[in-house]
MARVEXVO-238834 format. One record per residue (C-alpha): residue in three letters; x, y, z; residue number from 1. Coordinates in steps of 0.5 Angstrom, whole numbers. Layout:
! residues N
[koltor ALA,[X,Y,Z],NUM]
...
***
This chain:
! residues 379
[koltor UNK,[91,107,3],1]
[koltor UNK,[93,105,10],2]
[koltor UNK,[95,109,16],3]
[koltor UNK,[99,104,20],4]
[koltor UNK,[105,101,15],5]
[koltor UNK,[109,97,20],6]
[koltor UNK,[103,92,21],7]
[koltor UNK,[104,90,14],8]
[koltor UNK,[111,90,12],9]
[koltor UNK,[115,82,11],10]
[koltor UNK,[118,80,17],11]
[koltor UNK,[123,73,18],12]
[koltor UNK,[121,68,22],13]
[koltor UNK,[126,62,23],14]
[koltor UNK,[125,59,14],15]
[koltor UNK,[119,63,14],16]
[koltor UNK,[118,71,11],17]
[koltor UNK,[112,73,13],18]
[koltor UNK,[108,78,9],19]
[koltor UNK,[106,82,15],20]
[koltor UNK,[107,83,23],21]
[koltor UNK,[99,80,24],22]
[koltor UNK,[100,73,28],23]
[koltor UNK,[94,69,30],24]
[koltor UNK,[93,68,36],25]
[koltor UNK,[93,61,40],26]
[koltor UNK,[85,60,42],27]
[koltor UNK,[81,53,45],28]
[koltor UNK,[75,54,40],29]
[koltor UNK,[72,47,43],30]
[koltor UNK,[70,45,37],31]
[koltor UNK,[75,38,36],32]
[koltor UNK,[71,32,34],33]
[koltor UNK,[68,29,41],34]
[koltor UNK,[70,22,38],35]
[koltor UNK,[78,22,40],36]
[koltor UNK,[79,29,39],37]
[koltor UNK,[80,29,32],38]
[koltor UNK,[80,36,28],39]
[koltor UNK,[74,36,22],40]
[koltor UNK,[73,39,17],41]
[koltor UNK,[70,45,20],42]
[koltor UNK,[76,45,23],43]
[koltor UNK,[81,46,16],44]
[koltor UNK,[75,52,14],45]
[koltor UNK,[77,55,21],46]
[koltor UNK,[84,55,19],47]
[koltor UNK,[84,56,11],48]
[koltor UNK,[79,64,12],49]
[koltor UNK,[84,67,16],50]
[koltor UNK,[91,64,11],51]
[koltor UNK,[92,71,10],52]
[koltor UNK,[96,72,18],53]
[koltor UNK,[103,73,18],54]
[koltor UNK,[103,67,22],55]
[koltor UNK,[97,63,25],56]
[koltor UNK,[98,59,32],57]
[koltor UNK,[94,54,33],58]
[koltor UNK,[90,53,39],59]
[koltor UNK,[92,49,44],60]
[koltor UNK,[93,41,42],61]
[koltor UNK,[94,36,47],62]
[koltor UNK,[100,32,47],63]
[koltor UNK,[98,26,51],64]
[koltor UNK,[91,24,55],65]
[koltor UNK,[95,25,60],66]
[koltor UNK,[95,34,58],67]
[koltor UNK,[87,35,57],68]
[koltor UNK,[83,38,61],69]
[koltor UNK,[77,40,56],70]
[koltor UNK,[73,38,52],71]
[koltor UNK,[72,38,44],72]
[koltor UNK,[80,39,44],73]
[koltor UNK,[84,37,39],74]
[koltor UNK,[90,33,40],75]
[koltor UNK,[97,31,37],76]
[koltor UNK,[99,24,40],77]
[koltor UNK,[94,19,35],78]
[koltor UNK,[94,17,29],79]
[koltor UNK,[87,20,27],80]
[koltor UNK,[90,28,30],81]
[koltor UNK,[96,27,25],82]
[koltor UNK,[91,26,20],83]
[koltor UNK,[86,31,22],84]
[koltor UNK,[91,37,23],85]
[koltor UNK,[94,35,16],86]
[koltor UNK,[88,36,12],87]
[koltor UNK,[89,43,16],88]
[koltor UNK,[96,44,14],89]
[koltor UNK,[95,43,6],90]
[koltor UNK,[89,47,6],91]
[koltor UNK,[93,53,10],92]
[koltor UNK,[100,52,6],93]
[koltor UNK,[95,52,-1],94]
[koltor UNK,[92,58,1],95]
[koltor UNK,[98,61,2],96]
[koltor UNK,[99,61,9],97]
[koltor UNK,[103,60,15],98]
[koltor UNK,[101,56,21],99]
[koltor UNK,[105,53,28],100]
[koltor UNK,[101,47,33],101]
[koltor UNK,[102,50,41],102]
[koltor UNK,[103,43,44],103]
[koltor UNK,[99,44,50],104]
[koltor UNK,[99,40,57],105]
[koltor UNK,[95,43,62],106]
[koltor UNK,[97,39,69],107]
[koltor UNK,[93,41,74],108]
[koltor UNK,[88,45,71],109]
[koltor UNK,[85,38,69],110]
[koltor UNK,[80,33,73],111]
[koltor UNK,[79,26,74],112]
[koltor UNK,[73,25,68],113]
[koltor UNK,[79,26,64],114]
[koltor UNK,[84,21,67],115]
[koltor UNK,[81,15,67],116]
[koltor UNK,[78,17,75],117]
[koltor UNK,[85,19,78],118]
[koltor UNK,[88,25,79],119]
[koltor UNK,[91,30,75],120]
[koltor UNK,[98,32,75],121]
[koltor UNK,[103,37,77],122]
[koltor UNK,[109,39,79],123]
[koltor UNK,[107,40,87],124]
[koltor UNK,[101,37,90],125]
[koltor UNK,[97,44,89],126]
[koltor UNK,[90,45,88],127]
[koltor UNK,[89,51,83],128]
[koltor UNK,[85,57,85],129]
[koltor UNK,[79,60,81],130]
[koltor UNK,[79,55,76],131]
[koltor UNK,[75,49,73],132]
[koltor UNK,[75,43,69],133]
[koltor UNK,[70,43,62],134]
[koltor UNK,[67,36,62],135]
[koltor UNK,[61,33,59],136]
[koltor UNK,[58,36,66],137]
[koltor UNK,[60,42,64],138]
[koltor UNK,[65,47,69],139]
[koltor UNK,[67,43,74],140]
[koltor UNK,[72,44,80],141]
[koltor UNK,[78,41,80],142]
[koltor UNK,[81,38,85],143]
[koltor UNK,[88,37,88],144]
[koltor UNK,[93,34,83],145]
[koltor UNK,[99,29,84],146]
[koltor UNK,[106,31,84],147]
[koltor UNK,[109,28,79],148]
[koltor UNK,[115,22,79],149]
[koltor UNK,[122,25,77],150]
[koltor UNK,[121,19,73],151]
[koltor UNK,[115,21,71],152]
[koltor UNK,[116,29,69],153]
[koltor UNK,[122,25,65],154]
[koltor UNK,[117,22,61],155]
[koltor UNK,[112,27,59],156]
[koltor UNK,[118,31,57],157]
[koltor UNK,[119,25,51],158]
[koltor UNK,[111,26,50],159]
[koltor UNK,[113,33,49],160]
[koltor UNK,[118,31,44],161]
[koltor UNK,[114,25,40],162]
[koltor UNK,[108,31,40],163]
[koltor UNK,[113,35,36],164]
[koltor UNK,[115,29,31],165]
[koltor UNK,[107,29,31],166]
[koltor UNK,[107,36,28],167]
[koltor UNK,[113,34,24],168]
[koltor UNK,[108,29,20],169]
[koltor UNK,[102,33,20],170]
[koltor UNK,[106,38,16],171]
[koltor UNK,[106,44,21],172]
[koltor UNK,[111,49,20],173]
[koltor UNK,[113,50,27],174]
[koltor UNK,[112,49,34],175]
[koltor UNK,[110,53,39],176]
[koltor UNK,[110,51,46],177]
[koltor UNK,[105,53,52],178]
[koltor UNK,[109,55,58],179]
[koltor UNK,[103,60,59],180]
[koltor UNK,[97,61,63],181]
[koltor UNK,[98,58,68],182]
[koltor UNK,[99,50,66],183]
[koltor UNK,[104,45,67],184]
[koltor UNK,[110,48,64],185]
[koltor UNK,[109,55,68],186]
[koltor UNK,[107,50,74],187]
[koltor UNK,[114,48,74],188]
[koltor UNK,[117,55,73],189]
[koltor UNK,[113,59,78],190]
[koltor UNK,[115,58,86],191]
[koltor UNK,[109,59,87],192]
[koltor UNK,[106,52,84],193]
[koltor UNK,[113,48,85],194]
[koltor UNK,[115,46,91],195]
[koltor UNK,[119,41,89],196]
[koltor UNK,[125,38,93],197]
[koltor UNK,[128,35,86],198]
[koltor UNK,[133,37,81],199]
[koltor UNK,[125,39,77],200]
[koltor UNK,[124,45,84],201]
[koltor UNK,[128,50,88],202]
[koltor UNK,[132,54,85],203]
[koltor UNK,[130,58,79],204]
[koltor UNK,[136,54,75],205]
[koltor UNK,[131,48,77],206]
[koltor UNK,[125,51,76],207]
[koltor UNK,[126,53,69],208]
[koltor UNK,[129,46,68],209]
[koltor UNK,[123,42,66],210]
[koltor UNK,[122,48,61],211]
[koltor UNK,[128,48,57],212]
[koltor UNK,[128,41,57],213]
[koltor UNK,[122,41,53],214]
[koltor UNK,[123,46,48],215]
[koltor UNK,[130,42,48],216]
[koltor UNK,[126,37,45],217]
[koltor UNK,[123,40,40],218]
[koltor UNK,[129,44,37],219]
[koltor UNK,[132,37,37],220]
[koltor UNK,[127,34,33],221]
[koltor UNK,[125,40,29],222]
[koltor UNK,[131,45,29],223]
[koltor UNK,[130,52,32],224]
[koltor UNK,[129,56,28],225]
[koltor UNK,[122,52,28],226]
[koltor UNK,[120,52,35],227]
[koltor UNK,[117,58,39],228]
[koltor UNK,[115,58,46],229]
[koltor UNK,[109,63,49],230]
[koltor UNK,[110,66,57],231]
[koltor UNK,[105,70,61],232]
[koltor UNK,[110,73,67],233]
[koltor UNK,[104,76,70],234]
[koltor UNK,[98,72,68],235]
[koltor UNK,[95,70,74],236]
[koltor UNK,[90,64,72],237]
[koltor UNK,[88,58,77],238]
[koltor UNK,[92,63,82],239]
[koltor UNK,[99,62,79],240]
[koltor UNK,[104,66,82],241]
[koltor UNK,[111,67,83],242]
[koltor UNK,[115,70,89],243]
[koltor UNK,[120,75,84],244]
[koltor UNK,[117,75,77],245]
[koltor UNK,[122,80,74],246]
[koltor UNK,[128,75,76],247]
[koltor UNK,[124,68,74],248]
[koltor UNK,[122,70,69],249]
[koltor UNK,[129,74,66],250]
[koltor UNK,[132,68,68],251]
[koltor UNK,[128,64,63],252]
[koltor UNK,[128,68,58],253]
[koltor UNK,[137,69,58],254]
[koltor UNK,[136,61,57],255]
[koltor UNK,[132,62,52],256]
[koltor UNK,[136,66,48],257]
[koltor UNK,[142,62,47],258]
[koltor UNK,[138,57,43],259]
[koltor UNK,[136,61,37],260]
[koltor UNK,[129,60,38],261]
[koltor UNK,[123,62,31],262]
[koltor UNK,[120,66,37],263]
[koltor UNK,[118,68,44],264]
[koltor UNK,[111,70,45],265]
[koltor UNK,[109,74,51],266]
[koltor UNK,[102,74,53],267]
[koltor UNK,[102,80,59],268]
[koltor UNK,[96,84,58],269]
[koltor UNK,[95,92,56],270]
[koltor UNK,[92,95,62],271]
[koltor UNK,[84,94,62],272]
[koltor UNK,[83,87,60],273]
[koltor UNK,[81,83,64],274]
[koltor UNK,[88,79,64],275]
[koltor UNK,[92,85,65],276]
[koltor UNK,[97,86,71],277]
[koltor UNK,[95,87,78],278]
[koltor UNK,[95,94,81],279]
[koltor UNK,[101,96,83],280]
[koltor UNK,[104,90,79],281]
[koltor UNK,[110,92,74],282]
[koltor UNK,[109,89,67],283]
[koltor UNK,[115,84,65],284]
[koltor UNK,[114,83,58],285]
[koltor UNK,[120,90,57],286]
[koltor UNK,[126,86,61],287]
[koltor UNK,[124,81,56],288]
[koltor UNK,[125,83,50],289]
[koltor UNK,[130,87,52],290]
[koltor UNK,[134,81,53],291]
[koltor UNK,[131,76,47],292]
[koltor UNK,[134,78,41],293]
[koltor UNK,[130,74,37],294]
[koltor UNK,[123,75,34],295]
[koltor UNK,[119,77,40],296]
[koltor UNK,[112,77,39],297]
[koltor UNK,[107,81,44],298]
[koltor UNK,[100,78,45],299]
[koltor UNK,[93,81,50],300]
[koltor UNK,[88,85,48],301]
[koltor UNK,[92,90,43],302]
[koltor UNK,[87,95,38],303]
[koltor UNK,[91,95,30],304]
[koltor UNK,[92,102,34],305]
[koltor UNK,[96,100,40],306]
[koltor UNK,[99,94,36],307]
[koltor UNK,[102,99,31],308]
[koltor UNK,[105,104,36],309]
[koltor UNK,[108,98,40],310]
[koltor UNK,[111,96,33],311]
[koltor UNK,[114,103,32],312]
[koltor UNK,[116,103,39],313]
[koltor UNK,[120,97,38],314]
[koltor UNK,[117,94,44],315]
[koltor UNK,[116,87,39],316]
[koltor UNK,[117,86,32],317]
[koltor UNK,[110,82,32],318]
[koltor UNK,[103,83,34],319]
[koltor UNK,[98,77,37],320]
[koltor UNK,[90,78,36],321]
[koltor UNK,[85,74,39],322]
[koltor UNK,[77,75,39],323]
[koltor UNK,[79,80,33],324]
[koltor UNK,[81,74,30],325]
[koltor UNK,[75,70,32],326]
[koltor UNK,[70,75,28],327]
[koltor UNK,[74,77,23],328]
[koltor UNK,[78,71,19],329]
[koltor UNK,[80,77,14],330]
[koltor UNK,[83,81,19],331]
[koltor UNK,[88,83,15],332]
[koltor UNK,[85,85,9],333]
[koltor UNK,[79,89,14],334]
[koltor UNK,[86,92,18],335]
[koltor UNK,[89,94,11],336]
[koltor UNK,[82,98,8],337]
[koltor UNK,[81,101,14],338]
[koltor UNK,[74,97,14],339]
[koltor UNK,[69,95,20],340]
[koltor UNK,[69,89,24],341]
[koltor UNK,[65,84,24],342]
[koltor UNK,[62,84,31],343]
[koltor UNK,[64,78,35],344]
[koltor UNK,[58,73,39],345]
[koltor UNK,[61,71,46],346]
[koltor UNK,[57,66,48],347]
[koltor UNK,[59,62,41],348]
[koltor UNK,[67,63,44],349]
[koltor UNK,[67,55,46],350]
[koltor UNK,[64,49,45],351]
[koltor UNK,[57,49,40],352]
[koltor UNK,[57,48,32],353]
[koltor UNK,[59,52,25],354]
[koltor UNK,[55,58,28],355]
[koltor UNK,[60,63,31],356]
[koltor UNK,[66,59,28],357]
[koltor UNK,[67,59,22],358]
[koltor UNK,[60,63,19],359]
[koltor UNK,[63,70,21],360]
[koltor UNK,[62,73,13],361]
[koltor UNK,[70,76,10],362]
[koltor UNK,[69,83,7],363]
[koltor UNK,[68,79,-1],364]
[koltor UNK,[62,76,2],365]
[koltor UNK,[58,82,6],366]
[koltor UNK,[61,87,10],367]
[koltor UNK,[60,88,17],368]
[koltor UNK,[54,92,19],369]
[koltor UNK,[57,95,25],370]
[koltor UNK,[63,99,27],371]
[koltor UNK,[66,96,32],372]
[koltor UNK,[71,99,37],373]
[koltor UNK,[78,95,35],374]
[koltor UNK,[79,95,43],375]
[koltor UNK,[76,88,45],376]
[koltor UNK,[80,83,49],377]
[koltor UNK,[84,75,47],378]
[koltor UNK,[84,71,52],379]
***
């Protein structure tokens, strides 16, 4: 009998009920097909063993040439991507299970292998610290982007809306937008990124702009209650910051709510993961939730201790895993039957073939050999 019931009990998302509050968290795997970015076969088996989540969140997938920056990433802007993630999505619906696409643009934190040798974009003219490119070359350092045009932002905003008409296609439930970890959408929100002159920088109203255009875009093609956008108010990747997060980030979020969206997703770490806040840095993720009304989903680094603790205390009503997920596609089950984990391979997170991927054995299959402590990181 398990200890921890909040984790497993229903929960409605949008037209989704969910069987439990166990979300998979959105994780680049690098494994997409080289040749257009196509998702597999491999892909499809990646997805369908961890069916049994509440809600599963695909990795982050491109939403034009434009938005990559990695290699062996999946896309959602050809033909070829739609069919692929299709195959996916009539795997996971037969297994039972639920699954949004995160539509992805990095902006900056790309290279000029990926954009036909020019620059990346961005909001402001801004090179990213303390980040680099996957390229066929390896991890490379990223120069410093183009801004984009008005004109231009206008037309990745379409490329966001066009994405979601993809997902529509490909059969996904729903969408997650990624406006965390330091990409375009979060280069457009935090001043530290944006110094934009334009209707696009400035003031937090017109920071925030580009975000709610595109979840905007979304809703219209989708619906609301089938959109869902990710925020990191306290990551710091490729040296993103913010001049007053809490007052950014609220704001964002008070506009946010008045769209009914399925969800919001906060990644803002527990203290001693490798992305957790700065010392002396106050968590935002409280104000947050206390201001959106919907579903609230918290993500980074959460043990099914803390997960279920964070449910009781209502600090959110569904909990994100990351490398859990990884090494263990029946989390849920394991969870449920207070089970070992299967021990997750670093070295196989990104990149490589089946091994570390989709071989990681389910309880039926064998059990796992070593307890391991539920206090790994998502990143």
């Amino acid at each position: 009998m398990s200890q921890h019931p909040a984790l497993f009990t229903p929960f409605q998302v949008g037209t989704l009920t969910l069987p439990n509050r166990l979300v998979m968290a959105p994780m680049t795997r690098s494994r997409a097909n080289n040749e257009g970015n196509v998702p597999d076969d491999s892909t499809v088996k990646y997805y369908v063993q961890r069916a049994s989540a509440g809600l599963i969140i695909t990795e982050g997938s491109q939403i034009s040439q434009q938005g990559v920056g990695y290699i062996y990433t999946p896309g959602i802007h050809s033909d070829a991507q739609v069919a692929g993630w299709k195959k996916v999505t009539d795997a996971v619906h037969a297994a039972g299970g639920r699954i949004f696409i995160q539509l992805w643009h990095v902006g900056a934190i790309s290279h000029p292998f990926f954009q036909n040798g020019e620059l990346p974009v961005a909001p402001s003219a801004i090179q990213p610290r303390d980040a680099k490119a996957f390229t066929d070359k390896g991890m490379e350092e990223i120069p410093t982007p183009r801004a984009l045009t008005n004109q231009e932002v206008k037309a990745v905003v379409a490329d966001f809306r066009q994405a979601a008409e993809n997902a529509q296609r490909a059969g996904f439930d729903g969408v997650e937008i990624h406006g965390a970890n330091g990409y375009l959408v979060d280069q457009f929100i935090q001043d530290g990124t944006n110094q934009r002159t334009d209707e696009y920088g400035g003031s937090v109203e017109n920071r925030a702009r580009f975000a709610l255009e595109v979840v905007q875009a979304a809703i219209e093609v989708l619906g609301a209650d089938r959109v869902g956008i990710r925020l990191a108010p306290t990551g710091n990747v490729g040296g993103i910051h913010d001049s007053n997060r809490l007052a950014t980030f609220s704001y964002v979020t008070e506009q946010l709510n008045k769209l009914g969206l399925a969800y919001l997703h906060v990644i803002e770490a527990l203290p001693g993961h490798p992305m957790a806040a700065k010392a002396g840095q106050e968590p935002v993720g409280p104000a947050l939730r206390k201001i959106f009304t919907g579903p609230f989903i918290l993500n980074g680094g959460y043990t099914q201790e803390t997960a279920e603790r964070a449910l009781i205390n209502n600090e959110a009503d569904l909990i994100a895993f990351g490398v859990p997920y990884i090494a263990n596609p029946d989390l849920v089950e394991r969870y449920q039957q207070g089970a070992a984990l299967n021990t997750p391979d670093q070295a196989t997170f990104y990149g490589g073939d089946d091994h570390g991927y989709i071989d990681y054995p389910s309880l039926q299959e064998r059990p796992a050999e070593t307890a391991v402590k539920q206090d790994i990181v998502e990143y």
